[in-house]
N, C-alpha and C positions, 0 to 999 in steps of 0.2 A: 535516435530510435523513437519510436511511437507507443505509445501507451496501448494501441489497438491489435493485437494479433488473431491469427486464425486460431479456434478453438484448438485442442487437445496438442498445440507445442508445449514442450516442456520447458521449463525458463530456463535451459543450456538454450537450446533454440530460439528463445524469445530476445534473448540478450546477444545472439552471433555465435555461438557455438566455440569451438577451439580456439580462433584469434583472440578473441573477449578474453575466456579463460586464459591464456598463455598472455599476454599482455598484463592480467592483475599480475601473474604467480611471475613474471620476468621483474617487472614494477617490485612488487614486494619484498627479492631478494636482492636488487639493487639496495635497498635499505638494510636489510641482515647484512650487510656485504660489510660494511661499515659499521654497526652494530657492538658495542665491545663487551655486553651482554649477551646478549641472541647467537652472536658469530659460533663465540664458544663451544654451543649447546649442539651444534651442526658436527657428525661424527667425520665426515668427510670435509678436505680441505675444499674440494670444490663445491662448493653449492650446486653443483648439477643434477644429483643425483638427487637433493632433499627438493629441488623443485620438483624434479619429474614426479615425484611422488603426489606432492602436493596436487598439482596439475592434474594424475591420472584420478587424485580422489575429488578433488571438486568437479570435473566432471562428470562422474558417476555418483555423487549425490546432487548434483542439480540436472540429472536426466540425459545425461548423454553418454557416451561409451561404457561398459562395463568392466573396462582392461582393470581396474584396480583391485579388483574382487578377484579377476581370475589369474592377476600375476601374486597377488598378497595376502588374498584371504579377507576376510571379515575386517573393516578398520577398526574396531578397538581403541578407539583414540586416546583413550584415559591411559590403558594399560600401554600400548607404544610410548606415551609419551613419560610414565613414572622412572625411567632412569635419569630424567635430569630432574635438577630445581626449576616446577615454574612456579615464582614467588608473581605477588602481587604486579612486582618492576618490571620483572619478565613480560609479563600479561602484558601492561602497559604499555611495553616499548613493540611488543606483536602488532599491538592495535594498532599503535601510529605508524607503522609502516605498511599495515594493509590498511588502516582508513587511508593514507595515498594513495596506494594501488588503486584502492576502489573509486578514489576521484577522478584520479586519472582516464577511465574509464569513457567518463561523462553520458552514462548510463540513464536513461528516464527514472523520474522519480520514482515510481512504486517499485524498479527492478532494483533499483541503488538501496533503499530504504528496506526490501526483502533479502535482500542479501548483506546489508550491512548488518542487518539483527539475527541471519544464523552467525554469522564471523564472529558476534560479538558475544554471543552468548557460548558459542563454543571456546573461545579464548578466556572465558571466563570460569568455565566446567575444567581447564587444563590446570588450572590451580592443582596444586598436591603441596603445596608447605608456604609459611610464611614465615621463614627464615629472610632474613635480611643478606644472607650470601649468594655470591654470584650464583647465574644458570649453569656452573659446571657439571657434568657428571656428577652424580649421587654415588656414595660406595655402597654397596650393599653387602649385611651381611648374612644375605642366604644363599 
């Protein structure tokens, strides 16, 4: 890809649009798949359904379709994601498997480098405890 595009694409457009997208989010739960942290934390046995989600929300926050809003509502990221533990490790092991995803890619530098500091800075707002125990389910008691 070329550093040069026509004005007013959105960077889903500027990066390939859906393939791009489905490619990280296929890529990155190859790595959950395996995962003996992360797997846990996925409520369904398949991972099918936590990518599609993933997928419908990256791309409607990087400019392209609006399906996640009108099948989910508002993402709430923090709030969806406080029934599990994500500790520090959790964080951690997210990262290394969408910094693969995102190599994979081989994306131009300014798009690789914009996208790799929302991922990473959102991976890092997902914190909610620093408990040293696994990402299982959290009990609540309200």
């Amino acid at each position: 890809m070329t550093d040069q595009q026509p004005p007013g694409m959105s960077f889903y457009e500027q990066v390939g649009g859906r393939p791009t997208f489905q490619r990280l989010v296929d890529e990155f739960y190859r790595g959950v798949a395996g995962d003996p942290v992360l797997k846990p934390m996925y409520p369904e046995e398949d991972l099918g359904p936590a990518a599609d989600r993933l997928m419908l929300f990256l791309e409607q926050y990087w400019g392209g379709p609006g399906t996640y809003s009108a099948e989910r509502g508002h993402p709430r990221l923090r709030l969806r994601h406080q029934p599990f533990q994500v500790n520090p490790d959790a964080r951690d092991r997210w990262l290394l498997h969408m910094r693969s995803a995102v190599d994979s890619l081989d994306l131009a530098p300014v798009h690789e480098a914009t996208l790799w500091d929302y991922l990473e800075r959102a991976a890092h707002a997902m914190v909610n405890t620093f408990d040293d125990g696994p990402g299982a389910p959290r009990r609540s008691l309200l």
